[in-house]
Structure formats: C-alpha cells, structure tokens
C-alpha positions in Angstrom: 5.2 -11.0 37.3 6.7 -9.2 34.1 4.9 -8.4 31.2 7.1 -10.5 29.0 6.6 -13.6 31.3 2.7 -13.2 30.9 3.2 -13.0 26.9 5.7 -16.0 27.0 2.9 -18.1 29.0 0.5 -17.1 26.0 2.2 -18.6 23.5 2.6 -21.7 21.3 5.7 -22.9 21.9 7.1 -24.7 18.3 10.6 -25.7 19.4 14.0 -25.6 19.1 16.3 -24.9 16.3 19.3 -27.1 14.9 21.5 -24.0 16.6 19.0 -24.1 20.2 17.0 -21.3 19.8 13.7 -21.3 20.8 10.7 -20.7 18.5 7.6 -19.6 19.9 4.1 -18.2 17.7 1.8 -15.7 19.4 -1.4 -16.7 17.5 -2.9 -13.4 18.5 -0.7 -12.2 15.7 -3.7 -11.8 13.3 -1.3 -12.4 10.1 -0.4 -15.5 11.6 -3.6 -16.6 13.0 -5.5 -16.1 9.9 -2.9 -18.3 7.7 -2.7 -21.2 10.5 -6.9 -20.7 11.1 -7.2 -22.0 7.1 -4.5 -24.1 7.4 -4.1 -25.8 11.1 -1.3 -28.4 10.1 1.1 -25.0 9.9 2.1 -25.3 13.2 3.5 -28.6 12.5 5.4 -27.6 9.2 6.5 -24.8 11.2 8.1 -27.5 13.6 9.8 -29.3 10.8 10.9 -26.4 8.9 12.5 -24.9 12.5 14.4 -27.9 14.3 16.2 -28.2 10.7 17.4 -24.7 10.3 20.4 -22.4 11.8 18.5 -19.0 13.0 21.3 -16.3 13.3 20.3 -12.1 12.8 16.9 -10.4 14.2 15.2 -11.1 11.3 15.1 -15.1 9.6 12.4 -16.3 6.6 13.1 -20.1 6.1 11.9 -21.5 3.0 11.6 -24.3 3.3 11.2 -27.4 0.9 9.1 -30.6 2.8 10.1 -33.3 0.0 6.3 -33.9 -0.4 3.2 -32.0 -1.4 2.1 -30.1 1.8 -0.8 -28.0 0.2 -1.4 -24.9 -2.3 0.3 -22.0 -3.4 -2.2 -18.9 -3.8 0.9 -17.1 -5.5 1.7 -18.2 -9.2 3.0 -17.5 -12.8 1.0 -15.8 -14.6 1.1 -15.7 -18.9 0.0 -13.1 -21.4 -3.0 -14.7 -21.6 -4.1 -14.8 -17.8 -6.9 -11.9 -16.9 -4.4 -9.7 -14.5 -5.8 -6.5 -12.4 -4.4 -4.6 -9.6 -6.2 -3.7 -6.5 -5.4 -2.0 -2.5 -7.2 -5.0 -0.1 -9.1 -3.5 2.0 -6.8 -2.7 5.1 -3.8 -3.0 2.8 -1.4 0.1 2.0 -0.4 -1.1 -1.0 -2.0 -2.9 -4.8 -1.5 -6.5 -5.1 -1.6 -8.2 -8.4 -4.2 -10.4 -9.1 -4.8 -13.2 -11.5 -8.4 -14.1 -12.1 -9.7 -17.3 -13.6 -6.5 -19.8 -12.3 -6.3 -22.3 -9.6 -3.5 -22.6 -7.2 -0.5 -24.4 -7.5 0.7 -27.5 -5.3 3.9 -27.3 -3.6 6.4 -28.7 -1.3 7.1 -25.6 0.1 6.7 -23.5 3.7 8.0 -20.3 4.4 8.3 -19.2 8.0 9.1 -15.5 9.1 10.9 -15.0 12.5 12.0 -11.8 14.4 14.5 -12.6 17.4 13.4 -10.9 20.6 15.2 -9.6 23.6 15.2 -12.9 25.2 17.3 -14.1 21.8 14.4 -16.5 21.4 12.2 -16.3 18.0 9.0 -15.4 17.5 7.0 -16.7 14.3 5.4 -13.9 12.6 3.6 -14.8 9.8 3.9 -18.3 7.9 2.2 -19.7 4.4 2.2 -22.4 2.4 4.7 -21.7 -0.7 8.0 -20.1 -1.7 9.4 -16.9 0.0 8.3 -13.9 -2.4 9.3 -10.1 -2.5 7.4 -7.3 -1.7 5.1 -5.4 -4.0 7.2 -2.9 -5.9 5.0 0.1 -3.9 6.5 -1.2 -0.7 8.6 1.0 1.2 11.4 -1.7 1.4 11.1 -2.9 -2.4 13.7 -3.8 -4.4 14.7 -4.8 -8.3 13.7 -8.2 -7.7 10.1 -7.0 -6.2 9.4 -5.7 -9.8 11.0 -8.4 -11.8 8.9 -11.2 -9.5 5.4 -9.2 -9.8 5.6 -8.7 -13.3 5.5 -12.3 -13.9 3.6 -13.5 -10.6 0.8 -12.8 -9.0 -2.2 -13.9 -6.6 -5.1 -16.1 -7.1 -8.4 -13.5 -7.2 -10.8 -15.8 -4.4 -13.1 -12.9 -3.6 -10.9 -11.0 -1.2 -12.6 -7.9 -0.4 -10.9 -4.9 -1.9 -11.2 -1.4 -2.5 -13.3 -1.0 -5.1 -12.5 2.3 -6.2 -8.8 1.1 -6.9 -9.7 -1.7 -9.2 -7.5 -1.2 -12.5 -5.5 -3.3 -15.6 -3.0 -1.0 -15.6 0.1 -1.4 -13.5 0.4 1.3 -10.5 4.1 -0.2 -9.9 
C-alpha cells in the first residue's frame, strides 16, 4: 500500500465541489487543527462553503459569505484611537499588528484555503472564521494591498504568547 493511500485513509473527507472535486482536511495540519479545535462547527462551514464553489488552479481561498452570523472575527478595523503594537509570535517569522483593548467582530463570513494535489483532489489547509486578508507587509509574498489592509486592520491582542523582546508602537512594515 502507497504512502498516498495511507494519508488519504487519514483524512476527513469534506466533499465534493459544484465542479466534482474532492475536498479532503488532514487535521494533523496543525494550522488547521488548531482553528477547527476552537471552533469544531468549521468542518461543516467548510462543507457548505465547498459544494457551492467552482475549484480550478493549485491554489483556491473561498471566501465565503453564510447569510447568517456564523461566529467572530479576531481581525478588525482599527481607529486612531485604538492602542496598536507590533510583535513576532512566538514561532512566527514575521510582526503581526495587534489591537489591544477591542472585542471581535461578528460575521457571516468563512474563508477556506485549498492546494490541489497530484490526485487533482483538494486538500484544506488552513480555515477561519472571517473575510480572506493579505499577508503582513514583511511577508515574502506581500503586496500593495498587504500594506494598505494592515495599516487600517489588525488583530485582537488575547494573550498570544509572543516574543517579548520584539514588542514595539512603531511600525516594522
């Protein structure tokens, strides 16, 4: 028995898209695993969001809109007047803006990232509740937009451990 069969018997299988390709998650992913551990019903947005949606190229993010209030957005708008300050996580390359003091937003929104595999099959690879977003402008694939969205956005502080000795108000970007 292959490898690949072994891995494909390991998975969660989610379904079928609106153009028949299959959708699988490997919840050993630990991005994935840690979003769907906090928020279980994932897996069943993940459904919806999937048999509605045409998946053509290696890589696909749906974003997806519910029509009803599926949870809370860790990622919002932030003001003048919010307390902003820029941080690595710890096991993170990069800063990530974070907004102190602010509670998260509710939305209608799921975005689910899929890469295509040899078998032309996708595989879920990381999923939240909320609109798509850019990278950091530090990424290695940034863009214009990644700037223009992380000046103005950023994400709820909840205690996540970071690196202490990169703690700063001052944009690194």
């Amino acid at each position: 028995m292959s490898d690949a069969i072994r891995f494909k018997d390991r998975v969660h299988i989610i379904g079928v898209s609106a153009n028949d390709k299959r959708v699988y998650a490997n919840l050993m992913n630990k991005a994935l695993a840690s979003n769907i551990s906090g928020n279980p019903h994932l897996l069943r947005l993940a459904e919806d969001a999937v048999t509605s949606s045409q998946l053509k190229g290696p890589v696909v993010q749906i974003e997806y809109d519910m029509g009803r209030a599926i949870g809370r957005s860790d990622i919002v708008e932030t003001t003048d007047a919010d307390a902003i300050f820029y941080a690595r996580q710890t096991k993170a390359a990069g800063f990530t803006r974070f907004v102190k003091n602010r509670t998260a937003s509710s939305t209608e929104f799921v975005t689910v990232s899929m890469a295509r595999d040899d078998d032309d099959e996708y595989e879920i690879t990381n999923i939240w509740i909320g609109k798509s977003f850019p990278v950091t402008p530090d990424h290695a694939d940034a863009t214009p937009l990644s700037t223009e969205f992380w000046a103005t956005h950023a994400v709820l502080y909840n205690g996540q451990p970071i690196v202490s000795s990169t703690l700063t108000k001052t944009s690194p970007y």
